[in-house]
C-alpha positions as CSV (number, residue, x, y, z in Angstrom):
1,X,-208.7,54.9,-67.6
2,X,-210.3,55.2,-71.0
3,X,-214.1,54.3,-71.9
4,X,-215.3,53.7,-75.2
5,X,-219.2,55.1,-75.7
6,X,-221.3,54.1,-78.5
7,X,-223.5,57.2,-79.4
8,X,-224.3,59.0,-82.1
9,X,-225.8,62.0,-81.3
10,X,-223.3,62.7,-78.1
11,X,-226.0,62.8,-75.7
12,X,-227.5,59.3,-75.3
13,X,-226.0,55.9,-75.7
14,X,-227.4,54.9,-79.1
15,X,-225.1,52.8,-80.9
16,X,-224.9,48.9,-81.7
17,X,-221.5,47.7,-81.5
18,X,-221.7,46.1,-84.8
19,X,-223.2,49.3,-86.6
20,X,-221.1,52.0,-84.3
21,X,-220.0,54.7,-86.7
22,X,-217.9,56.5,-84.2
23,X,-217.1,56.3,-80.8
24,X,-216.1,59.0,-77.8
25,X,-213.6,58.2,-75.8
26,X,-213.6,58.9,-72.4
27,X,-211.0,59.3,-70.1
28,X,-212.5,58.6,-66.4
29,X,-209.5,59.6,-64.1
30,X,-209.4,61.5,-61.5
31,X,-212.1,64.3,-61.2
32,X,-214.9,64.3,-63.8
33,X,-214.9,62.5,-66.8
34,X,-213.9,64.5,-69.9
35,X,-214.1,63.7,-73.0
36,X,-210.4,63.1,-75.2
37,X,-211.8,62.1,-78.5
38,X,-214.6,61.1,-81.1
39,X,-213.0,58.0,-82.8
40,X,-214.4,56.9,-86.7
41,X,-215.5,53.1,-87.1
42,X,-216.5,51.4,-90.2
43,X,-219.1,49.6,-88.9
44,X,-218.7,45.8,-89.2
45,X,-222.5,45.0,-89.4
46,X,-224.5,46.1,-92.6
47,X,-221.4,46.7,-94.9
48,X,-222.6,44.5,-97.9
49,X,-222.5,41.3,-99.3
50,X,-218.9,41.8,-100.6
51,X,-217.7,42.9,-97.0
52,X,-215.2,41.2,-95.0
53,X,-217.0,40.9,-91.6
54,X,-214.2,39.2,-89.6
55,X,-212.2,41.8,-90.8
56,X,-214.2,44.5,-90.0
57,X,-215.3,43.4,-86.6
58,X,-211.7,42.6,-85.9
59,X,-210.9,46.6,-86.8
60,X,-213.7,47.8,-84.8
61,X,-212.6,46.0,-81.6
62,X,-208.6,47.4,-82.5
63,X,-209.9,51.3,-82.5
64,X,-211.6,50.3,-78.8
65,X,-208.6,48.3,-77.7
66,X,-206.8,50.9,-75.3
67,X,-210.2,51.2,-73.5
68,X,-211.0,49.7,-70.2
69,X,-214.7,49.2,-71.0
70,X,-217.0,49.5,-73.6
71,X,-220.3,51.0,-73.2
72,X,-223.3,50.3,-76.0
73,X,-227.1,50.2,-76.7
74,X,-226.5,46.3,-78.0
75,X,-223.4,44.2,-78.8
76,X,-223.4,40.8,-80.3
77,X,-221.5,37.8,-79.1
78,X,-219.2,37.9,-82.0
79,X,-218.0,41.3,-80.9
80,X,-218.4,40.8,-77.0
81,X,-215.8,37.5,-76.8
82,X,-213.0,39.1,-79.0
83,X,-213.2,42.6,-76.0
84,X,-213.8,40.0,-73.2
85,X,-210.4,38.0,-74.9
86,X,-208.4,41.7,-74.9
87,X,-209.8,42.5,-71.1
88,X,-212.5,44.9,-72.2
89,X,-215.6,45.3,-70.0
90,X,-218.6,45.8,-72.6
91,X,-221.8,47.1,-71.0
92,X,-225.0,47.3,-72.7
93,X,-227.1,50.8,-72.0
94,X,-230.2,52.7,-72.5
95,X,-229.5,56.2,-70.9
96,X,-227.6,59.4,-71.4
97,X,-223.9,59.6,-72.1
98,X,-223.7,61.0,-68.5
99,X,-225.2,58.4,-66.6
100,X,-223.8,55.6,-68.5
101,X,-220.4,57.2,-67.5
102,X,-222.0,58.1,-63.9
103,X,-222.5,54.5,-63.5
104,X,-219.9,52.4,-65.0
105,X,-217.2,55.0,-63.0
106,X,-218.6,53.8,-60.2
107,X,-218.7,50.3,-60.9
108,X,-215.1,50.4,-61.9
109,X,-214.2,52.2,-58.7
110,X,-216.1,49.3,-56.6
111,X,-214.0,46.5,-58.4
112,X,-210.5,48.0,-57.7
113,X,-211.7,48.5,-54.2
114,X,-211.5,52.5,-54.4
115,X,-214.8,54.9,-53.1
116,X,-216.5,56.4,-55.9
C-alpha cells in the first residue's frame, strides 16, 4: 500500500499540504518500506492572486489519490475533506520520514487486524 509524505528535504516531515512542492511516495508492503517515487506538486496555497485554488487543490489531492494515507506537517480542512471523500487517511506529523512511516505502518496494520 502506497503512502504519500510531505517533506522537503527527505529526511523529516516538513511540508503543509497546501504548500507541498513534492511528495515521496511510499510503498509499505511487505518488508521495509522503500521508497518508489518523489512526485512534483504545484502547490495550491501561495500561488497568487490570479491562481485557481480549487483547481489547484483539486490537482494536488489527484497526484496523492492512489495513496492509502497521507502524511504532513499541517493540512487544511479544504484539502483534508476532498482525501477523507477519496478514502485517504491524512496524518499530521512532526518527526523524521522514518518514524512517521514507523508509525502510521503500524497503525495501518492495527486497523486491518494484521501484527505489525
Amino acid at each position: 500500500m502506497k503512502v504519500a509524505i510531505g517533506t522537503g528535504d527527505g529526511v523529516f516531515v516538513t511540508e503543509h499540504f497546501g504548500f507541498a512542492t513534492q511528495f515521496q511516495i511510499w510503498d509499505l508492503g511487505s518488508g521495509a518500506p522503500r521508497l518508489i517515487e518523489t512526485r512534483r506538486n504545484l502547490p495550491a496555497c501561495g500561488a497568487g492572486p490570479r491562481a485557481d485554488a480549487t483547481a489547484l487543490m483539486d490537482r494536488s489531492v489527484e497526484t496523492v489519490s492512489d495513496c492509502r494515507a497521507v502524511v504532513v506537517a499541517r493540512i487544511g480542512e479544504c484539502a483534508l475533506t476532498r482525501l477523507t471523500a477519496l478514502g485517504i487517511l491524512a496524518f499530521e506529523a512532526d518527526e523524521p520520514v522514518k518514524v512517521a512511516l514507523r508509525e502510521i505502518s503500524a497503525f495501518l496494520a492495527d486497523q486491518a487486524g494484521v501484527p505489525a
